[in-house]
C-alpha positions in Angstrom: -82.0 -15.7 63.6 -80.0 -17.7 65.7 -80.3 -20.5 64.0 -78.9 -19.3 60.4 -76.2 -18.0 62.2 -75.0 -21.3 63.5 -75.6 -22.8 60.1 -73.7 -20.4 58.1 -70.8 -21.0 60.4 -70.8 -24.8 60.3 -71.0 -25.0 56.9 -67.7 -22.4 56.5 -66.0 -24.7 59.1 -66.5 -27.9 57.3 -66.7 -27.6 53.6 -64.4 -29.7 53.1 -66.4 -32.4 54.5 -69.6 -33.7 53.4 -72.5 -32.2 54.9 -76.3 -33.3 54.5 -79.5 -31.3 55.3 -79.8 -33.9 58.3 -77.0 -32.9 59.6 -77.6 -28.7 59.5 -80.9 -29.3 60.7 -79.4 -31.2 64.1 -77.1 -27.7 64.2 -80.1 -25.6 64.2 -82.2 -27.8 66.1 -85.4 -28.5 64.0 -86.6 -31.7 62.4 -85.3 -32.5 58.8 -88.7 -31.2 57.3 -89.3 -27.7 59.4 -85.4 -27.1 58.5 -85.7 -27.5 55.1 -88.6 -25.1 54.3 -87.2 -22.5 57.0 -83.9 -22.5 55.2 -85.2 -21.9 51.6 -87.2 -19.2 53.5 -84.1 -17.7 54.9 -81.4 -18.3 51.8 -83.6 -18.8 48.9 -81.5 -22.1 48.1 -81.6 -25.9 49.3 -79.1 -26.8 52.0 -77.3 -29.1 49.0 -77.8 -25.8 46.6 -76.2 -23.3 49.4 -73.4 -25.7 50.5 -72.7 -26.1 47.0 -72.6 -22.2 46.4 -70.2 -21.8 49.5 -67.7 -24.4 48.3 -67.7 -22.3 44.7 -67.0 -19.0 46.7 -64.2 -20.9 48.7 -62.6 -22.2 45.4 -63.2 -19.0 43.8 -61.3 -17.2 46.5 -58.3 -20.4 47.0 -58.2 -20.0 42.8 -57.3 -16.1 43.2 -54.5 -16.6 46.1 -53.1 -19.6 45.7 -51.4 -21.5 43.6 -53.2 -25.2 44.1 -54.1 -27.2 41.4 -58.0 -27.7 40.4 -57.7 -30.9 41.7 -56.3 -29.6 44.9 -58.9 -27.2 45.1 -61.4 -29.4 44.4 -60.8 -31.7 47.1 -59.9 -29.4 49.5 -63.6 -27.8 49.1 -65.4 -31.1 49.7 -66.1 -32.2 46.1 -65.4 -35.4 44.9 -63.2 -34.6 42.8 -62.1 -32.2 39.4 -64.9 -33.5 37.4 -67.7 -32.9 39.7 -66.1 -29.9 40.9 -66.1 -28.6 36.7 -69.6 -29.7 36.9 -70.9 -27.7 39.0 -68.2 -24.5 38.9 -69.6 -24.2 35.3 -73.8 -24.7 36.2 -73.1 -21.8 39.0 -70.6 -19.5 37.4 -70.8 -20.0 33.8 -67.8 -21.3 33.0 -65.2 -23.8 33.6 -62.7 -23.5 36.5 -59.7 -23.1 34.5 -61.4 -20.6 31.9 -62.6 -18.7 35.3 -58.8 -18.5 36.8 -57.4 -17.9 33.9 -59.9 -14.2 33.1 -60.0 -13.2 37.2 -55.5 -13.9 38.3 -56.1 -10.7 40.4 -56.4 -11.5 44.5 -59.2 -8.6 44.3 -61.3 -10.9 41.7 -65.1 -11.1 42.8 -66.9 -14.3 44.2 -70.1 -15.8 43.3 -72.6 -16.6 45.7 
């Protein structure tokens, strides 16, 4: 589908802005309500869940080959900020950021999506 395509692909080019279900349904060209129950039909997620999810698999991967503090990596993935990025690093992986870098140093460490 054409239309998840495009999604996918705006939300890995602008993570590190914020990004409402408004504005993914103007990229796939449905009103706000069709979107909404097509994507959990496609992804199995919210937009907010699945944007959330890709910004934990970006600082998942920034975590394994950089060298960027939390915060950094934090802000650079569009959260707010360290807090709300612990927040929800630990409801979708498990465990806090730092306890998460700290087990997986290796560049071939695997990402949750």
């Amino acid at each position: 589908m054409w239309q998840a395509r495009c999604v996918q692909n705006y939300v890995a080019l602008n993570l590190h802005l914020k990004i409402t279900a408004c504005d993914l349904a103007t990229v796939a060209q449905l009103s706000h309500s069709s979107f909404n129950r097509a994507f959990r039909a496609s992804f199995g997620y919210t937009p907010r869940q699945y944007v959330t999810r890709m910004r934990i698999a970006r600082a998942q991967r920034l975590m394994t080959m950089s060298r960027e503090t939390l915060s950094e990596i934090a802000v650079e993935c569009g959260f707010l900020d360290q807090y709300d990025f612990k927040v929800h690093f630990r409801k979708i992986v498990g465990q806090a950021p730092a306890d998460w870098r700290a087990g997986h140093g290796s560049l071939n460490a695997r990402t949750i999506i």
